[in-house]
LUMTOR-478625 format. One record per residue (C-alpha): residue in three letters; z, x negated, y. Coordinates in steps of 0.5 Angstrom, whole numbers, padded with zeros to 4 digits, always signed. Each point is the difference from the previous one (the first is absolute). Layout:
residues N
AlaZXY;...
end
This chain:
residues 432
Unk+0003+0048+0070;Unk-0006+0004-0001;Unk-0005-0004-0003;Unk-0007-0001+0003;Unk-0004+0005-0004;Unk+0004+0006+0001;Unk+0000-0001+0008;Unk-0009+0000-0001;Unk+0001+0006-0004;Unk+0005+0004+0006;Unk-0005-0002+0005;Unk-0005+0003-0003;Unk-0002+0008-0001;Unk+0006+0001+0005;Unk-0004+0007-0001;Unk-0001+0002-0006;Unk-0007+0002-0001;Unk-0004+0005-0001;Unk-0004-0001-0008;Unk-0006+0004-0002;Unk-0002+0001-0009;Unk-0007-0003+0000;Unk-0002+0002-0007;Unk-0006-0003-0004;Unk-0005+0004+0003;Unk+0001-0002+0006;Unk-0003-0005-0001;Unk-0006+0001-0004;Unk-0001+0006+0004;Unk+0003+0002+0007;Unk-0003+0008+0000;Unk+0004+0003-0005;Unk-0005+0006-0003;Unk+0004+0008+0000;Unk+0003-0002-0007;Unk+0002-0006+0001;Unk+0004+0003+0006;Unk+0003+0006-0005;Unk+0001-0006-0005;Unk+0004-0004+0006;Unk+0004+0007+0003;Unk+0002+0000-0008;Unk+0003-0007+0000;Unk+0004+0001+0007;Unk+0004+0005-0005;Unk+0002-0004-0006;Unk+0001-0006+0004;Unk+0006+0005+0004;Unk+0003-0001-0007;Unk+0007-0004+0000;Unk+0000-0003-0006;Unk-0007-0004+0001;Unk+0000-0006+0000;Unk-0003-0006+0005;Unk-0001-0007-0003;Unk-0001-0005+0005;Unk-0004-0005-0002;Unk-0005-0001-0006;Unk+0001-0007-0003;Unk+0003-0001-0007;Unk+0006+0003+0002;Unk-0003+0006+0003;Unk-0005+0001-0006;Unk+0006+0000-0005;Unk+0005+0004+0004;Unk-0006+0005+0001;Unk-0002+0000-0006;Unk+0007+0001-0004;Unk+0002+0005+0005;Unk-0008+0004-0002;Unk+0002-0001-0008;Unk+0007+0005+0001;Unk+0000+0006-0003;Unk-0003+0005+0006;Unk+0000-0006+0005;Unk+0000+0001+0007;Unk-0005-0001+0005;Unk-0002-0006+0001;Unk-0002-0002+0007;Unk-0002-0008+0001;Unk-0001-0003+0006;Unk-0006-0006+0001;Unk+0001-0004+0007;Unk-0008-0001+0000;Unk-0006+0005+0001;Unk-0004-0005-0005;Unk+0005+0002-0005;Unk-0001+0007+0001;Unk-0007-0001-0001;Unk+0000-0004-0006;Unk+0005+0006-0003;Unk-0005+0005+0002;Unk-0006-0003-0005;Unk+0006-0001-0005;Unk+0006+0003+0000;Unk+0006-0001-0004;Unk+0005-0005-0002;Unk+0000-0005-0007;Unk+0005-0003-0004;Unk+0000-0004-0006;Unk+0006+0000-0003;Unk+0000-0003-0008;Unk-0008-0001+0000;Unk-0001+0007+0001;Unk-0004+0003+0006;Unk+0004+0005+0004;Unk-0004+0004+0005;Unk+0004+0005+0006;Unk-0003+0005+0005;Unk+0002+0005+0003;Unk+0004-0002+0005;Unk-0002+0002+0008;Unk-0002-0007+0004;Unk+0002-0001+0008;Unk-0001-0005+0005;Unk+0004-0001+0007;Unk-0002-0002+0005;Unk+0002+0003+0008;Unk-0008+0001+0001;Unk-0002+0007-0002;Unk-0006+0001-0005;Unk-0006+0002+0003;Unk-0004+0006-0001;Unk+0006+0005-0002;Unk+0005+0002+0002;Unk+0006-0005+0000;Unk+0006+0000-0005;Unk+0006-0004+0001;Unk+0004-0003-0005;Unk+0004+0006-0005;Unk-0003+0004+0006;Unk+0004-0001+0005;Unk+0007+0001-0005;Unk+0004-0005-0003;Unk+0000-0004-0006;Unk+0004+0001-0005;Unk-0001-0005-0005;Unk-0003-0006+0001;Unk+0000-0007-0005;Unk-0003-0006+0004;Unk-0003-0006-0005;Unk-0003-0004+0006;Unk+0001-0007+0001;Unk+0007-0001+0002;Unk-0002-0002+0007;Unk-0004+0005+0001;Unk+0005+0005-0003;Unk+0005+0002+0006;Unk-0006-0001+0005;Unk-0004+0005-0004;Unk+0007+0006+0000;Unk+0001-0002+0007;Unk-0007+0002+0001;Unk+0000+0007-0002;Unk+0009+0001+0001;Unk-0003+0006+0005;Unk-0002+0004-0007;Unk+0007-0002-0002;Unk+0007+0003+0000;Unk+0008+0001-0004;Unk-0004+0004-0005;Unk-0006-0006-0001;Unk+0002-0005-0006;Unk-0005-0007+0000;Unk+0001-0004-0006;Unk-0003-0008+0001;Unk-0002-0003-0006;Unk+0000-0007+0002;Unk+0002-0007-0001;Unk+0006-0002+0004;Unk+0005+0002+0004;Unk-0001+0008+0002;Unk+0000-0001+0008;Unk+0006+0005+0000;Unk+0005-0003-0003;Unk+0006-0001+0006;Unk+0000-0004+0006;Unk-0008+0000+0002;Unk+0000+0008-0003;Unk+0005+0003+0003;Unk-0004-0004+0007;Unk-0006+0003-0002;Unk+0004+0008-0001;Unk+0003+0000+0006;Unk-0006-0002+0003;Unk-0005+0005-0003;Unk+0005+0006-0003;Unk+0005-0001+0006;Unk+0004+0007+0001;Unk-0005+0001+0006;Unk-0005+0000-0003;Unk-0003+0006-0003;Unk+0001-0001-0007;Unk+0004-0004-0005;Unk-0002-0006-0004;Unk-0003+0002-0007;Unk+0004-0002-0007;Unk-0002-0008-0001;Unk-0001-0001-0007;Unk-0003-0006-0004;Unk-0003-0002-0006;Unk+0002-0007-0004;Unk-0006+0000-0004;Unk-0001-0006-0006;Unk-0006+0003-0003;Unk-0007-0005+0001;Unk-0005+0003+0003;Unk-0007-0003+0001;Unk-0006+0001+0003;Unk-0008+0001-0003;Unk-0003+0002+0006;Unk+0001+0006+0005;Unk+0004+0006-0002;Unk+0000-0004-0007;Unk+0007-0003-0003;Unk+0002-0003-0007;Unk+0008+0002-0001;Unk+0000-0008-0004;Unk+0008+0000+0000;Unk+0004+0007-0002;Unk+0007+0000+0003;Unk+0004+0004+0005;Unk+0001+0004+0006;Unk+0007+0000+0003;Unk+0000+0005+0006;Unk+0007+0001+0005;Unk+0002+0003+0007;Unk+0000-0006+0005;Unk+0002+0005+0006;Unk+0000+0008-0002;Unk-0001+0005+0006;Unk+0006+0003+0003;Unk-0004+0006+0000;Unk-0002+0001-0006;Unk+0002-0005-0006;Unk-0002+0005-0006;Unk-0008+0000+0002;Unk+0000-0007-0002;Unk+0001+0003-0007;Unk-0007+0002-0001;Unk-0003-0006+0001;Unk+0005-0004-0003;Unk+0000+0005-0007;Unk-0008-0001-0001;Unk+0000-0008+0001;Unk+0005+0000-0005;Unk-0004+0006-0005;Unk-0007-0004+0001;Unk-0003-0002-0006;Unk+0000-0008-0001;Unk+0004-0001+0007;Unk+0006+0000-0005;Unk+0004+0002+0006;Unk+0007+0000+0000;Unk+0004+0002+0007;Unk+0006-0005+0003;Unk+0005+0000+0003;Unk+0000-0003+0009;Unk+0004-0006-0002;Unk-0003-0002-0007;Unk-0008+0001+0003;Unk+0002-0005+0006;Unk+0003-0005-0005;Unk-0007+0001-0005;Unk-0004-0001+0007;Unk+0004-0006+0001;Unk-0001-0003-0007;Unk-0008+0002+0000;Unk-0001-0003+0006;Unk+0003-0008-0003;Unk-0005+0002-0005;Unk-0006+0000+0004;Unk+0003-0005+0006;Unk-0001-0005-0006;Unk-0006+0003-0004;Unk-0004+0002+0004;Unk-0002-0005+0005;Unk+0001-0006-0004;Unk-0006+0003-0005;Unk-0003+0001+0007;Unk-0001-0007+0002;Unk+0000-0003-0007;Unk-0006+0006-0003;Unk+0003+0001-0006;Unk+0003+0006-0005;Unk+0007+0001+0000;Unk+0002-0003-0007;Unk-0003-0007+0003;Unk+0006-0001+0004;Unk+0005+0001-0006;Unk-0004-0005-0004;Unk+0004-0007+0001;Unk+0007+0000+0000;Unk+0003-0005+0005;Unk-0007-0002+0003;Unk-0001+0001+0008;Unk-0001+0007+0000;Unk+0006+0002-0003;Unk+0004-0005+0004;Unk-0004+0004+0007;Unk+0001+0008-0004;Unk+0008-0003+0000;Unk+0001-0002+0007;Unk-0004+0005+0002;Unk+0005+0005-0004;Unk+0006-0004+0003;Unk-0001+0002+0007;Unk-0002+0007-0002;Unk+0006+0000-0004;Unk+0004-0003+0008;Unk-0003+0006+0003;Unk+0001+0006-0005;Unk+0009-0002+0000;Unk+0000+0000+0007;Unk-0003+0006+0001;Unk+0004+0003-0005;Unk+0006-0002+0004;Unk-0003+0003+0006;Unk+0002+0006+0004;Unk-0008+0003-0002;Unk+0003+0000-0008;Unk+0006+0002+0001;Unk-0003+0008+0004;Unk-0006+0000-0007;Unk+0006-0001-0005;Unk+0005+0005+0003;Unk-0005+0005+0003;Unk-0002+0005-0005;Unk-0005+0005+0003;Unk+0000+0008+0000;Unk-0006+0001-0006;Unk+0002-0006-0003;Unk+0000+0003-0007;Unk-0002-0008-0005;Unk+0008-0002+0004;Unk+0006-0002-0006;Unk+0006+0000+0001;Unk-0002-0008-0002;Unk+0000-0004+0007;Unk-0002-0007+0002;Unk+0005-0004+0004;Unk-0003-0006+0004;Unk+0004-0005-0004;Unk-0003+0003-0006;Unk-0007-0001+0004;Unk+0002-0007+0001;Unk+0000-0001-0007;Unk-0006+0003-0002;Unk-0004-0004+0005;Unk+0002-0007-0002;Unk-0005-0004-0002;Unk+0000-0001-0006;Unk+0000+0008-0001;Unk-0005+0001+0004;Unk-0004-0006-0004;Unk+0001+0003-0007;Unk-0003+0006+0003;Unk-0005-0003+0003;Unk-0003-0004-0006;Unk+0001+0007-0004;Unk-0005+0003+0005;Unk-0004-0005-0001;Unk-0001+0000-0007;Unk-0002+0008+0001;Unk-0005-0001+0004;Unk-0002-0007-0002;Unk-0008+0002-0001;Unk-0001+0004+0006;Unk-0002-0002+0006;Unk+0004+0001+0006;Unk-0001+0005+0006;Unk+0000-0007+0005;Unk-0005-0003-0003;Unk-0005+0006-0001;Unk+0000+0001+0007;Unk-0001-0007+0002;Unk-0006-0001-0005;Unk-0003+0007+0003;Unk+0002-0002+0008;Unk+0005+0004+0001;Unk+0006+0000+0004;Unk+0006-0003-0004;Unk+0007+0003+0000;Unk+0004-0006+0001;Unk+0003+0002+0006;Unk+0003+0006-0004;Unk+0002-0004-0006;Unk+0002-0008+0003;Unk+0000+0003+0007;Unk+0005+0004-0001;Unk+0005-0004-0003;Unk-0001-0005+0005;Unk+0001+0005+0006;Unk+0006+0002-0003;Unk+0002-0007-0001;Unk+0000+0000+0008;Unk+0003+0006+0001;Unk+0007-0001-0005;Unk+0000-0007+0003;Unk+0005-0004-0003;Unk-0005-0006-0001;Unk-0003+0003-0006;Unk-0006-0005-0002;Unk-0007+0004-0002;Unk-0004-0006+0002;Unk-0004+0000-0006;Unk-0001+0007+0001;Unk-0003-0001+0007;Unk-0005-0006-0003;Unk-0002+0004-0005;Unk-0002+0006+0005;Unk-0005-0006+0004;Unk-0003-0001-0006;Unk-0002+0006-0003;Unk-0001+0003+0008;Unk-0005-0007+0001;Unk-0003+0003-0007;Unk+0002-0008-0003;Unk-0003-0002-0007;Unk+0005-0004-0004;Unk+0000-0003-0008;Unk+0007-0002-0001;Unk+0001-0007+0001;Unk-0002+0001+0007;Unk+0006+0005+0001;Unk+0005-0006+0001;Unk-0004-0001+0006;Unk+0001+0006+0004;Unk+0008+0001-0003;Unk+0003-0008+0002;Unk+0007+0003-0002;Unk-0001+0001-0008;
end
């Protein structure tokens, strides 16, 4: 079964486009003088360097990624990607990215600044995207439902050599089955080119925002980073990328093993399937929902961890499971001897372990506030589809009559932008 946004991505861009760099003064000025164009020519030369790295999307995440991969030693180059011409504009009057970090103030620039669009700048000469090559390393830190979207887009810049990070919530959208679908039908064998290495990132690092280009690191914590599927024909390229996220300062980035970054996808998502929309529809901090043991609240956290709990042990006895614990991919240097059963992941899925979790978590992050309801206050979409929707779709797929009616009460809450105080919660979940 392929699900429905899968189907929407594929009938889309059937032909990879062709992408054009705009810089920022293409949008201030469309005539570059003689030594603008030399300072241009000059950049198409550094930007052939394979060790360059793209990151996509420049929110709280692409701030931080950004900044600790600039505050290596002898960093790489740093191209970030915008996906609107004002924010190349606002980027021209004040360039560069800050992070308060501890109350201190920490400013970087330096790095180079692109916008992709199929429509050339005007005014000189058009230059695609990694001039017409390929990129080698790239880190997505969109939205999760932009993220595939967004590396579909740009896939004729990509190849076997190309390794992309996403650095999102939720699921990697190349976990097996519905990666393998999307490979086959993007990279397939008559195409001309391989599929890249996949990574991704777990990130619980808490991150918040203080206007455009502007984040405070509120929470420090770390990076998990793992292969979810390595190219057939060049697994070692992934390394590069893989080591400078690991050696980033203030990332605290550590490199995982296939099977163990699936499990902590897992386990976060839980976590944010529970958090982050019940602090959407009740408008409060993280720690409000642990305040009251016992009190409506925490009978709805439970029963929304009892049917997370149901869907989790079902997947883990699923063929999907079994391929991500078996298979160690070539490149795949963080695999150990140690390996993972599907009865030792029914175990570590139950309720009641994921509830001890869950209130760790919650503990942790009891003074922030979540990403969910800061998206929600500054009218942006939410990724409930990401969190909530996908085990819910899951639930769908595996079968089994697996129940995930909470979960889907609380997604037409949260996507109806529903304001509730706790005693009116009982009201919309009738099976407390």
């Amino acid at each position: 079964m392929v699900p429905g946004w899968l189907q929407t991505l594929l009938s889309t861009n059937k032909s990879a486009p062709k992408l054009y760099a705009w810089r920022p003064s293409d949008i201030e000025d469309p005539t570059l003088s003689a030594n603008q164009a030399k300072i241009a020519s000059s950049e198409l030369v550094r930007q052939a360097d394979e060790s360059r790295i793209y990151v996509l999307g420049v929110g709280n995440l692409g701030v931080l990624f950004a900044t600790s991969l600039a505050s290596l030693p002898n960093p790489p180059a740093i191209t970030l990607v915008l996906h609107r011409k004002e924010l190349l504009l606002s980027w021209q009057q004040e360039p560069g990215l800050e992070i308060t970090r501890g109350g201190v103030f920490h400013k970087h620039s330096g790095f180079d600044v692109e916008l992709w669009s199929e429509e050339p700048p005007p005014g000189r000469q058009p230059r695609e995207v990694a001039n017409g090559q390929k990129i080698r390393n790239l880190i997505v830190t969109t939205k999760a439902a932009q993220a595939l979207p967004e590396v579909d887009r740009v896939r004729r810049y990509l190849n076997g050599d190309s390794t992309v990070a996403f650095v999102q919530n939720g699921m990697c959208k190349m976990w097996p089955p519905h990666g393998t679908t999307y490979n086959s039908e993007r990279y397939s064998q008559n195409q001309p080119t391989q599929h890249p290495n996949w990574l991704a990132c777990v990130t619980t690092h808490g991150v918040t925002s203080v206007g455009r280009f502007r984040s405070v690191h509120a929470s420090e914590a770390d990076v998990k980073v793992g292969p979810v599927l390595l190219s057939t024909k060049s697994p070692e390229s992934a390394t590069y990328l893989s080591d400078a996220l690991v050696r980033a300062p203030h990332l605290n980035g550590t490199s995982v093993a296939r099977h163990d970054l699936w499990i902590l996808q897992l386990e976060k998502l839980v976590v944010n399937s529970i958090i982050n929309p019940l602090t959407a529809i009740l408008r409060c901090k993280n720690g409000k929902l642990f305040a009251e043991e016992g009190n409506i609240v925490a009978q709805l956290m439970d029963r929304l961890l009892q049917e997370a709990s149901g869907v989790l042990r079902a997947l883990a006895a699923d063929s999907i499971a079994t391929s991500i614990l078996q298979a160690t991919p070539s490149g795949d240097h963080a695999s150990r001897d140690k390996t993972v059963s599907p009865e030792d992941l029914v175990k570590r899925f139950s309720h009641a372990r994921l509830k001890g979790m869950l209130y760790e978590v919650g503990h942790k992050v009891r003074e922030n506030t979540s990403s969910m309801l800061q998206d929600v206050r500054a009218g942006k979409q939410t990724e409930i589809d990401e969190f909530n929707g996908w085990l819910v779709e899951t639930a769908a797929y595996l079968g089994d009559n697996l129940d995930a009616t909470s979960h889907k009460i609380l997604i037409d809450l949260v996507k109806k932008g529903v304001i509730l105080d706790t005693d009116s919660l009982s009201s919309h979940f009738p099976h407390l």
